[in-house]
N, C-alpha and C positions, 0 to 999 in steps of 0.2 A: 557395499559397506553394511557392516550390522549396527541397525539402527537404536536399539534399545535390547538390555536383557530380557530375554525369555524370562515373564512372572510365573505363569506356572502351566505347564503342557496342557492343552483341551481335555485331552484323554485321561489325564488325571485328576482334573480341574473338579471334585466331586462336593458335593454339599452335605454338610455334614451338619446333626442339627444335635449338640454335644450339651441336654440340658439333662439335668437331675431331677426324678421327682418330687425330692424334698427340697428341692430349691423354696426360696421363701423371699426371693426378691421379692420388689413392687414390679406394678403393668411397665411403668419405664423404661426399667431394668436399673444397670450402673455399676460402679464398681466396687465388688463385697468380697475383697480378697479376702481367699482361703476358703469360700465355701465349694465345697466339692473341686478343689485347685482352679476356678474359674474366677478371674479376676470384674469379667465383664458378662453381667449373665439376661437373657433375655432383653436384649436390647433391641432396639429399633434405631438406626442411622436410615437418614434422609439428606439429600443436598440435592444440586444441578448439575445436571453435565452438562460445559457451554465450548467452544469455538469462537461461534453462537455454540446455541443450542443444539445437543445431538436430538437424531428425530425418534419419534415414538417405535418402543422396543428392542433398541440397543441395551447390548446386555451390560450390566454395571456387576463387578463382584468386591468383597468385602476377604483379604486376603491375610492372615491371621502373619505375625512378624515375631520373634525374638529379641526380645529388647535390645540385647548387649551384641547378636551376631549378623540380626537381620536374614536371619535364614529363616524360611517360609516354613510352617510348620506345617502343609497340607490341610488344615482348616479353613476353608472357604465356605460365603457364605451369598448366594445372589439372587439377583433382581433384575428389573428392566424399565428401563427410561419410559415414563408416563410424559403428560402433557407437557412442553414448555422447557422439557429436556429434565423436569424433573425427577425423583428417584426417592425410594422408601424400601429397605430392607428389613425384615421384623427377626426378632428370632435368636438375633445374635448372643454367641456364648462364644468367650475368646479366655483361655488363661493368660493373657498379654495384654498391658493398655495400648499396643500399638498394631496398627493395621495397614495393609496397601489398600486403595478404593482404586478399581479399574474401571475402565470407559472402553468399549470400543463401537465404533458407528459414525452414520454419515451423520452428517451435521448441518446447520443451516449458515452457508457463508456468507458473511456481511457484507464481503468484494460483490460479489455477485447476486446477490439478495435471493440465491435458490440454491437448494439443497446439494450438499458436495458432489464430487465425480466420484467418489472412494471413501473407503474409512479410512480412519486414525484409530488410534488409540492413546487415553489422556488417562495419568495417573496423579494420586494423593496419596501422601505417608502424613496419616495422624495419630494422636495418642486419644481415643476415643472412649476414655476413660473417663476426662470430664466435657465431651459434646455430643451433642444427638446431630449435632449437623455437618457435614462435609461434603463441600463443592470442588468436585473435579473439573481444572480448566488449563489453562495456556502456561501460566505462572505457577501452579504445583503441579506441574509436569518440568517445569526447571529447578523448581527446589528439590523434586523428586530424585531428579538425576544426579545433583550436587548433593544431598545427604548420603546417597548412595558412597560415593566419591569421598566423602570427609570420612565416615563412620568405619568404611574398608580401607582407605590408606593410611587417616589420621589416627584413627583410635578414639575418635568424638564418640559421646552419648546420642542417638536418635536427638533428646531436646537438645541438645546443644549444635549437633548439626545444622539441624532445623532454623535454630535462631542465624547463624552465621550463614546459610544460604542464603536466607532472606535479606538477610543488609546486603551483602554481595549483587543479588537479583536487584535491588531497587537501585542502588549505587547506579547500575551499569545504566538504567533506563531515568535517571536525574531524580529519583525521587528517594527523600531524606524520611519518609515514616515510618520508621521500624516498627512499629506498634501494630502494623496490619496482619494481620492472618491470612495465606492466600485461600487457604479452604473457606472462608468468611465472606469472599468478594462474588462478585453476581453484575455480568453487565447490564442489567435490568433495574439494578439499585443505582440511588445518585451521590453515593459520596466520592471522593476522591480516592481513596483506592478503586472504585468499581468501574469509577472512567478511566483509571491509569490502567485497568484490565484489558477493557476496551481498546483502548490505545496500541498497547501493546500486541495485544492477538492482532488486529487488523495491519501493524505495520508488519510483523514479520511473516503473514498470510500474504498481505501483498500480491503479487500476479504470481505465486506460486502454486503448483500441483500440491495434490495433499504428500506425496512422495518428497519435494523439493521443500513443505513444511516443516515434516518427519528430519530428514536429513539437516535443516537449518535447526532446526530446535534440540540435534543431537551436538552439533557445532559447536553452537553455544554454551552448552551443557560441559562438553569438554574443553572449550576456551575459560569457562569457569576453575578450572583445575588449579589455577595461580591466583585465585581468589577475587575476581574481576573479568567481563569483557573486555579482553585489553586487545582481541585480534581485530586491528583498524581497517582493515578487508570487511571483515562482518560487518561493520557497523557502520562503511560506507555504501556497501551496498542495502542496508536494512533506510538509510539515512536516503539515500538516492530513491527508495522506492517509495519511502513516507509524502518526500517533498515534490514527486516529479511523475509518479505513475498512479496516485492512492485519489480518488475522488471522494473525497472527505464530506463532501456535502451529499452524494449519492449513499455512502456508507450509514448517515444516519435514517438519510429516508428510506433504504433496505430493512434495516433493523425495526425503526417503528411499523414498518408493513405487516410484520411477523404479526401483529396485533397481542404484545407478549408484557409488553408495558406501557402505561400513558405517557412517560417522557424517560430522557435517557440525560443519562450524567455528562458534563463538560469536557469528554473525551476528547476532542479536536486543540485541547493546549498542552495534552501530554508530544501528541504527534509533533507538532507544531518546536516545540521545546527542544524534540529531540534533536531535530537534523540540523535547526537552525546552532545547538554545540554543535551539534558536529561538523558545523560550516563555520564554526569559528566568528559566528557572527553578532554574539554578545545579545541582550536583552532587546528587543522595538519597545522602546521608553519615549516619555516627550524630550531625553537627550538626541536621542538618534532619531528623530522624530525628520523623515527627509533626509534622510542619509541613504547617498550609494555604499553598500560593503561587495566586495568580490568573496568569492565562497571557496577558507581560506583550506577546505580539507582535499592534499593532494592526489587520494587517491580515490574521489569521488567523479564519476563517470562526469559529471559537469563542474568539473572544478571551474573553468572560466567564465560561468555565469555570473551577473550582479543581482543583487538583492535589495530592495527598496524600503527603507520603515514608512509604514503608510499607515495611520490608526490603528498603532499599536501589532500591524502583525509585518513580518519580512514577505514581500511578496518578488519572486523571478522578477527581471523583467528582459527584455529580449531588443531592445535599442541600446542606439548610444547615450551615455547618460551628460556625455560632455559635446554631445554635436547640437547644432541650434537646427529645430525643426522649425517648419511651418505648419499649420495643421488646417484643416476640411472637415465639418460636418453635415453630416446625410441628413438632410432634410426629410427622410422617411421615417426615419426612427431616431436621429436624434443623436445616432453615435459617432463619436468625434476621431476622427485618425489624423499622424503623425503625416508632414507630409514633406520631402527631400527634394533640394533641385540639383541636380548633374549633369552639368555645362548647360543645354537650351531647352531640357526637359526638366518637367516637374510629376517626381512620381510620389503616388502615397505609397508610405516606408512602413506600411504593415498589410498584411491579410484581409482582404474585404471579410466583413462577418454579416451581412446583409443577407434578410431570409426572402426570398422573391415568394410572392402570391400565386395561386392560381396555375397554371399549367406548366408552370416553369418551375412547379418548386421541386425539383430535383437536387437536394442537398446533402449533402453527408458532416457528419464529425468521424475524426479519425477514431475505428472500431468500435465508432457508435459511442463515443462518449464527451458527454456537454464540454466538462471540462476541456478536452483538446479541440473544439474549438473558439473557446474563448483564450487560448496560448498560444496556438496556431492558425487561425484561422478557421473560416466553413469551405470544404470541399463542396465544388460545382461538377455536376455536369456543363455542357454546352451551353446547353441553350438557356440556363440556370444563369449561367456566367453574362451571357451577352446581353442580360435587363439588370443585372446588380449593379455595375457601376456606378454613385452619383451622379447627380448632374456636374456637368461642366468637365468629366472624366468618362473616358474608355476603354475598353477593352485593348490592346495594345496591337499593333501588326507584328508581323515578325518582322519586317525590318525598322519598325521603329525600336525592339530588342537588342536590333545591331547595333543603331545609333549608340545605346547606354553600352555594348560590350565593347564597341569602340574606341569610347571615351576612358574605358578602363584599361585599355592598353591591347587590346584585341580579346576573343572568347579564351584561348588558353589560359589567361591568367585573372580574370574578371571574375569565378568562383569565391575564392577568399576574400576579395574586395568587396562583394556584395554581403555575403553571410552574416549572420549577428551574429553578437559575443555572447556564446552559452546557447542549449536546447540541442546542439550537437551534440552526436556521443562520441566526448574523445577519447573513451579507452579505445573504442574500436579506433576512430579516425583520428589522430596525436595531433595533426598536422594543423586542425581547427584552432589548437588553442596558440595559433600566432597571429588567430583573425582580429583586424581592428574594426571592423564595420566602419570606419574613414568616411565613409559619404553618405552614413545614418540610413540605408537599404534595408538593413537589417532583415534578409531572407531567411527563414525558417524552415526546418527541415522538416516538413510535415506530412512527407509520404504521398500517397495513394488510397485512396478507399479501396479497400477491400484486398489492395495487392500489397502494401508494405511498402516498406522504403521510410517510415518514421525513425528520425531520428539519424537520417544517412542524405535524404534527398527532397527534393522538393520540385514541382513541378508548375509550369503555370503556363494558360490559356494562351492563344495569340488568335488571330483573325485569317490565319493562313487556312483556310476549308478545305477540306476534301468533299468529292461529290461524285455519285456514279448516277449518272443522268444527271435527274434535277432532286435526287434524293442525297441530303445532307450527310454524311457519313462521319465526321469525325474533324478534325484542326491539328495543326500543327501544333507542339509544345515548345516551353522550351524550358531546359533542367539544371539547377543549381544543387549539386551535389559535394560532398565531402573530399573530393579529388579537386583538382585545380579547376578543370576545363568547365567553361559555359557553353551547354550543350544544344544546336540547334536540330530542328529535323526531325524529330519523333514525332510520331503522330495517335493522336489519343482518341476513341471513338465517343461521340456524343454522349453515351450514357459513362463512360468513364470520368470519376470523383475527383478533381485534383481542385489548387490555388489557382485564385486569384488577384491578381494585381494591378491597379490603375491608375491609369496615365492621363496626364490633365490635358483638354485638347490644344490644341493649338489655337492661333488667331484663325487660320488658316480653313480651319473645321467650322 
């Protein structure tokens, strides 16, 4: 797919530097139409190139426009990204108030708080007639492509394009400020456009490639053509990836690492804003204050999740919200679990999160991120697994496994009957969303370390041992996946990362 037009061939990309010597502007420069047909003479534009921030030495050019056709008049004029992703072009002489501002380079990703795998390229169309500054970023690379789009189908003026991109762009992402400038915003400033920047770049970056950015941001660009984000595809999947894969607490501590600002703007209620429309789930007020909502957008990978208003924010939750628990707290640390009885056992109905000390701390979060395991649980190795249980609770045998699959009607069909409602991905597996978690289990799909299976399967310890001689090798599993069947018999080696699950002992024990 061609992702954006060609602004102007390398090969011809030349610098031209079109001043008069009886020019008689000021050092500023600015606009003196009609001297020597140069409307804009000896000027100096400066702004940011952000993502984040592209890194030092990406080239930035200044791309000369025709008011009324938008065709590029071969006048270019460039520079290259200094500090902090910043940029200063001196020099400029344009007979046009309007200019493209190009960016291309790696850039510093906020997902991942290290410098991108590839470039991009981020563009601005201003009338630089009356600014010295213009900032290239995430939102004038959408109004870029939508002015394009008005000016060549409609017949719009450049300003007037411009103005109706902008309300369209803010529209689609809940924000009613037309007044903003996107050339003006900076995620490193703290107003309300700057965090709504913020916001937005980081949800639609998301866990994509710079390729899979490029290609989202052209989407959109063209979903815009009817004046609106109205493709409810895009924006359940930008809404899926906001609420469900985006570590929004990791994303600010990335950004302040850069050491680029002392604080950063209140981005996390733009994110926050988005999904929770688009989950149909109305404002977390002290009306809905304690309210279950189910997450009402159909074509969102987790449509059968519920949603809790808890101090003001919607948070997942992954039980049932109508079964009556018992609950256990760990006397180590303090943390409290949900806890189900099923016929003469008593099991705790979430994921041990307990970090063991000392020789055993062999733990994981799924791909290495805090966030999933505090959703999911902490992956164990072994011998991780066999000191976390609290007191009064253990590690489970495998046939104490069988007992609870028994009770559920045998292992073929004990799958669904365990699973929670929601944290499956039901586009891939449909079948999830007729689970009722009935006996408050609520099993999570939380994968494998290092091997996958998030979001499909789950896996958890038993006491069944392997051993060649007297050396420990590994345990038996047992697998609750997205298919019907509870699966016994696999066996997982010692240093292999999965769940854990514990079972209260008995009198007996």
């Amino acid at each position: 797919m061609k992702l954006f037009r060609t602004i102007l061939p390398a090969a011809i990309a030349t610098l031209f530097f079109a001043c008069s010597d009886n020019d008689s502007s000021d050092s500023a420069g600015g606009a003196t139409e009609g001297t020597n047909g140069f409307a804009i003479i000896d000027k100096e534009i400066a702004g940011v190139t952000q993502k984040g921030p592209f890194v030092k030495g990406s080239p930035v050019t200044v791309l000369e426009l025709e008011e009324k056709t938008l065709k590029q008049t071969g006048r270019a004029f460039r520079g290259k990204v200094a500090e902090k992703g910043t940029f200063s072009i001196k020099g400029v002489n344009l007979e046009s108030n309007y200019a493209i501002l190009e960016a291309t380079g790696y850039y510093w990703n906020e997902i991942t708080g290290e410098q991108s795998k590839a470039p991009i390229t981020l563009n601005a169309i201003a009338d630089i007639s009356d600014r010295d500054n213009v900032n290239i970023n995430l939102l004038t690379q959408l109004e870029y492509e939508r002015v394009l789009q008005l000016v060549e189908n409609d017949s719009l003026s450049i300003s007037e394009a411009k103005k109706q991109a902008k309300k369209e762009i803010l529209k689609g992402f809940f924000y009613s400020n037309d007044s903003l400038d996107f050339e003006d915003l900076n995620i490193f400033e703290t107003g309300e456009g700057d965090a709504l920047l913020l916001a937005v770049s980081s949800m639609i970056l998301a866990d994509n490639s710079e390729a899979e950015l490029m290609e989202l941001l052209f989407d959109i660009a063209e979903d815009l053509q009817n004046g609106k984000i109205e493709n409810d595809s895009i924006r359940a999947v930008i809404a899926d990836r906001a609420a469900f894969k985006m570590d929004i607490a990791r994303i600010r501590k990335n950004v302040m690492s850069w050491d680029m600002a002392d604080t950063l703007p209140n981005f996390e209620k733009f994110i926050e804003n988005f999904w929770s429309n688009e989950y149909d789930l109305g404002s977390c007020d002290k009306k809905n204050e304690g309210k279950v909502k189910k997450n009402g957008n159909k074509l969102s990978q987790y449509v059968s999740t519920n949603f809790l208003c808890e101090d003001g924010r919607w948070k997942a939750i992954y039980y049932n919200p109508d079964y009556k628990y018992g609950s256990i707290t760990d006397k180590r640390d303090g943390q409290t679990y949900r806890t189900t009885k099923i016929g003469d056992q008593v099991w705790m109905a979430e994921n041990m999160k307990y970090k063991p000390k000392g020789a055993h701390e062999t733990t994981a979060c799924y791909d290495d991120k805090e966030a999933n395991c505090e959703k999911y649980g902490i992956l164990y190795g072994l011998e991780a697994a066999l000191v976390s249980c609290p007191e009064g609770f253990h590690v489970p045998s495998e046939e104490e496994w069988r007992v609870l699959a028994d009770f559920m009607g045998g292992d073929s069909i004990a799958g669904p009957k365990l699973r929670a409602v929601g944290g499956w991905n039901t586009t891939e597996f449909p079948s999830t969303l007729n689970d009722k978690d009935e006996y408050g289990f609520s099993a999570m799909p939380a994968g494998v370390h290092y091997f996958g299976g998030f979001g499909s399967v789950t896996y958890f310890w038993t006491t069944h041992f392997g051993y060649r001689g007297d050396e420990l090798l590994g345990a038996y599993n047992i697998a609750i996946s997205a298919g019907d069947p509870m699966e016994f018999g696999g066996t997982a080696l010692t240093s292999t990362k999965i769940s854990l699950r514990c079972l209260q002992d008995s009198e007996e024990k």
